[in-house]
NULUMLUM-151558 format. One record per residue (C-alpha): x, y, z. Coordinates in steps of 0.5 Angstrom, whole numbers, padded with zeros to 4 digits, always signed. Each point is the difference from the previous one (the first is absolute). Example, Ala and Ser with C-alpha at 12.3 -4.5 7.8 and 13.67 -1.06 7.14 Angstrom:
residues 2
+0025-0009+0016
+0002+0007-0002
END
This chain:
residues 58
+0014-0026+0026
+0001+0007-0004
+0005+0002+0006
+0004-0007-0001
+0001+0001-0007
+0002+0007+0000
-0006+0003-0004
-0004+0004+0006
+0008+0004+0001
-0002+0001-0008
-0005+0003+0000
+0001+0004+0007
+0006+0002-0003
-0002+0002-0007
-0007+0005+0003
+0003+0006-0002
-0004+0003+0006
+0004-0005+0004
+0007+0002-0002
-0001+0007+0000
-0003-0001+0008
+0006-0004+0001
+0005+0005-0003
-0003+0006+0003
+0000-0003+0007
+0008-0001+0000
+0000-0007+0004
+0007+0001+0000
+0001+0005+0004
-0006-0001+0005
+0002-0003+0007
-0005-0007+0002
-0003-0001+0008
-0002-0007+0000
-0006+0000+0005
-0003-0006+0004
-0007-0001-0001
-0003-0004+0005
-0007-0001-0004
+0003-0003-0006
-0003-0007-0001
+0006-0006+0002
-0001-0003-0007
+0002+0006-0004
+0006-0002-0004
+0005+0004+0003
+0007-0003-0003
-0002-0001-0006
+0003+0006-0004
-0003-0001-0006
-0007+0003+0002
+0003+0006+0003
+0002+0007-0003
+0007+0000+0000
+0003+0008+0001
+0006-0001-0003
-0004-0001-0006
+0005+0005-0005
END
């Protein structure tokens, strides 16, 4: 319910540890491998995009 009516973003967003984590760690100018994991369990909601961190947070 928090990560469909916004509120979990808020306070994870809002941690001022959080922020600095997220600003020192220049996510813009870092390079993504996606690896396959072949032990994740089939139920895990992959497509769901709402339930993952997103890189291009700004």
């Amino acid at each position: 319910m928090a990560v469909d009516d916004g509120s979990f973003d808020r306070y994870f967003f809002e941690n001022p540890m959080i922020r600095d984590v997220l600003e020192k760690a220049d996510l813009k100018n870092r390079k993504i491998f996606e690896l396959m994991n072949p032990l994740l369990p089939p139920e895990t909601p992959l497509n769901n995009s709402k339930l993952w961190f997103d890189t291009s947070y700004k």
